[in-house]
C-alpha positions as CSV (number, residue, x, y, z in Angstrom):
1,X,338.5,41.5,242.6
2,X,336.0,42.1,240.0
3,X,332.7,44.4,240.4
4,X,330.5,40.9,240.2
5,X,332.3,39.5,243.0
6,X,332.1,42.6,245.2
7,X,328.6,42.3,244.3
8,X,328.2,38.9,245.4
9,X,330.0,40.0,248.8
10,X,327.2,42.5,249.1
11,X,324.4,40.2,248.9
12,X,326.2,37.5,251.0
13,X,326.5,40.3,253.3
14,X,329.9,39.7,253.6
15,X,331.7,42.8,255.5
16,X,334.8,42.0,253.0
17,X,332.6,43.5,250.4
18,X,333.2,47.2,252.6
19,X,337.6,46.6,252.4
20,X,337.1,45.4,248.6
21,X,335.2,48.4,247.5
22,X,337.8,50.6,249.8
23,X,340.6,49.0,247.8
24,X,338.8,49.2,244.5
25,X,336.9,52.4,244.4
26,X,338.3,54.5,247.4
27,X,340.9,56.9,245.0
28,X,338.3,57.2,242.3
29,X,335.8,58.1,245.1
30,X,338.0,60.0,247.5
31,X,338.7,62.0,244.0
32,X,335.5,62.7,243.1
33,X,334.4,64.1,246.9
34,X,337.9,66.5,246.8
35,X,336.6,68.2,243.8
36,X,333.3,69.2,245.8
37,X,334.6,69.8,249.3
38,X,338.3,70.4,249.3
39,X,338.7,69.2,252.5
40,X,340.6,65.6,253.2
41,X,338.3,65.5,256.7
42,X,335.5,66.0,255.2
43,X,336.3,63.6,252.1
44,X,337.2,60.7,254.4
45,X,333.8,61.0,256.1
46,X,332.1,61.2,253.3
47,X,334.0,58.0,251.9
48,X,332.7,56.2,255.0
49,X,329.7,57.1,254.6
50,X,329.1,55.9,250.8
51,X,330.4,52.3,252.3
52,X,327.9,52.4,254.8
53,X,325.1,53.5,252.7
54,X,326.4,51.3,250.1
55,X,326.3,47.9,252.9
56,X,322.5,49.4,253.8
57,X,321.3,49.8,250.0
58,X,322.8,46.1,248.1
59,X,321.0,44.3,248.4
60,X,317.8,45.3,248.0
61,X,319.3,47.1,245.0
62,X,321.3,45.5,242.6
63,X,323.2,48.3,240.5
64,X,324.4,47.5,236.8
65,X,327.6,49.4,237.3
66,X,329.1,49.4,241.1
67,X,331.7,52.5,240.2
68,X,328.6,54.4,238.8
69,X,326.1,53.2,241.8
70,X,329.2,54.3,244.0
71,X,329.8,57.8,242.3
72,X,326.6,58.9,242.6
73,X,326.1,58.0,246.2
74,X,329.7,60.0,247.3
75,X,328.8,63.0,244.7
76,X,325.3,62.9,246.6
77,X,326.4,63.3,249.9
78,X,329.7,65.9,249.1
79,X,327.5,67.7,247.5
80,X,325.0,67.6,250.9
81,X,327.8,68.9,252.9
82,X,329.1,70.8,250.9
83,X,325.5,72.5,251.0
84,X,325.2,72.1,254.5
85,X,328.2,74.1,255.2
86,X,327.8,77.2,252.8
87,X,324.1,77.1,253.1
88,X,324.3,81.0,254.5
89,X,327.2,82.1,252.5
90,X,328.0,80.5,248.9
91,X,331.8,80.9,248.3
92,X,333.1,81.6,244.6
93,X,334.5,77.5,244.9
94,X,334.1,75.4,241.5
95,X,331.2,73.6,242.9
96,X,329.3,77.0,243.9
97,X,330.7,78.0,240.3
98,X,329.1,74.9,238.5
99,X,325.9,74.8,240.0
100,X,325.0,78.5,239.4
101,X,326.0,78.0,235.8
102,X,322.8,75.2,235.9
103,X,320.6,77.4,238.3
104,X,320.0,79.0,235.0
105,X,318.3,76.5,233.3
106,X,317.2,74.2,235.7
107,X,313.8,74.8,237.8
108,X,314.0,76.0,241.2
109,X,314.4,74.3,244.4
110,X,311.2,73.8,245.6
111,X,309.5,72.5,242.3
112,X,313.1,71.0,241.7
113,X,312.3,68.5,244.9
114,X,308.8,67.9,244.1
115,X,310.3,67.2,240.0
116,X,312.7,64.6,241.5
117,X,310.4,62.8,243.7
118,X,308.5,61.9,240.1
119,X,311.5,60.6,238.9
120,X,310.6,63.3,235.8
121,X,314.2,65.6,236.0
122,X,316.5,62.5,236.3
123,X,315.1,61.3,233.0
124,X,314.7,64.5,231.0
125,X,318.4,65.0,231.3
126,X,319.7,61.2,230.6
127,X,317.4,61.7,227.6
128,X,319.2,65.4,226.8
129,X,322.3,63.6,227.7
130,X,322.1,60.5,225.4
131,X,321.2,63.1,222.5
132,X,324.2,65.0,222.5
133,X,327.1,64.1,220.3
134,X,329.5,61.8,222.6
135,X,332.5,65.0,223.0
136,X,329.7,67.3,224.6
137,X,328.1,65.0,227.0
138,X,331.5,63.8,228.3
139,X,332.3,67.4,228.8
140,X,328.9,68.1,230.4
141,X,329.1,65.0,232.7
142,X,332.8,66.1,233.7
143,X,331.8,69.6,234.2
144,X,328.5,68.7,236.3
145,X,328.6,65.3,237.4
146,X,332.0,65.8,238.5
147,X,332.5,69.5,238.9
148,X,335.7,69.6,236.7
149,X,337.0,73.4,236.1
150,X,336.9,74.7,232.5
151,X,340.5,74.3,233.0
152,X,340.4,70.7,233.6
153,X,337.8,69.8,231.1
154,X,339.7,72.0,228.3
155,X,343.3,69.8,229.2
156,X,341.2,66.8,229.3
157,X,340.3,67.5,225.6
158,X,343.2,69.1,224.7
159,X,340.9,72.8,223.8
160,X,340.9,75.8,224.5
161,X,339.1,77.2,227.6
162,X,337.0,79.2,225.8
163,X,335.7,76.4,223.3
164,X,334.4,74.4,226.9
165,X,333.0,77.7,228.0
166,X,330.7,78.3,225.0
167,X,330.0,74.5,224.5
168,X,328.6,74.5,227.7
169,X,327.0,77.8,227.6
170,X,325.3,76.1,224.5
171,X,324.6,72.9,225.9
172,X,322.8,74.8,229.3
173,X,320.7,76.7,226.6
174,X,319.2,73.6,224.9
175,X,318.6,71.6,228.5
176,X,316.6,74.9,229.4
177,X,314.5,74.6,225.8
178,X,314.0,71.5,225.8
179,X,312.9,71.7,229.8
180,X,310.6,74.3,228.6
181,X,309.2,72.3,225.9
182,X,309.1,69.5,228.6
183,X,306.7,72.0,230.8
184,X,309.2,71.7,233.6
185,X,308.9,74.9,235.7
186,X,311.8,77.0,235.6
């Protein structure tokens, strides 16, 4: 079933729209919730949840790309539990790994939260994003987005570990100029 017609299901508030995004989407999302929780419990919750929040959110919301509206709601929500159950110790997992690598260069959590609700962060980085040449933002999105090791992301480009590593390292150092520049708080 295409992503139109899942679509349609939504806004007829058809429940088949929940089993045809299950049998469309449920590996790519069960996938992308592993890589931040490492637990199958936990990542079959979580996949639960992103239907149900998905049924509550379309319509009013009518995304351009279902896999994309879908990703970001089960990355969302991993990554809430995830936080929820590390909050007093932070292991050395790839996610903890990953986001201390951005705690670098992006502002802290208190003017982070009061950044997002403006809307200001999301937009600053799709702009950063969109300005990097096509093989760094692919391995920034993998790396971030969907906390990839510097072991995957060097197979998935066939380079060396040490290439992703200083790519990144580079790409972190021009986010936290140009969020400087930007006069977000870091």
């Amino acid at each position: 079933m295409s992503e139109l017609e899942i679509l349609e299901l939504f806004a007829a508030r058809d429940e088949r729209a929940i089993k045809k995004c299950e049998e469309s989407y449920g590996a790519y999302c069960r996938t992308i919730s592993f890589r931040i929780l490492q637990d199958e419990g936990e990542v079959a919750e979580c996949v639960n949840d992103t239907w149900f929040q998905a049924w509550r959110s379309i319509p009013p919301a009518h995304p351009q790309n279902l896999s994309a509206y879908l990703a970001k709601i089960i990355r969302n929500l991993s990554l809430n539990r995830y936080r929820s159950a590390h909050q007093k110790k932070r292991g050395a997992g790839r996610v903890a790994v990953s986001l201390d690598e951005l705690a670098e260069c992006v502002p802290t959590s208190e003017t982070l939260e009061q950044t997002i609700e403006k809307g200001r962060l999301g937009e600053l980085i799709s702009g950063f994003l969109r300005e990097l040449p096509k093989e760094e933002r692919v391995m920034f999105v993998r790396r971030y987005f969907y906390m990839d090791s510097v072991a995957e992301v060097a197979g998935f480009f066939g380079c060396s570990e040490s290439k992703v590593k200083t790519t990144m390292f580079r790409c972190r150092k021009r986010l936290q100029e140009m969020l400087i520049r930007e006069e977000v708080s870091i």
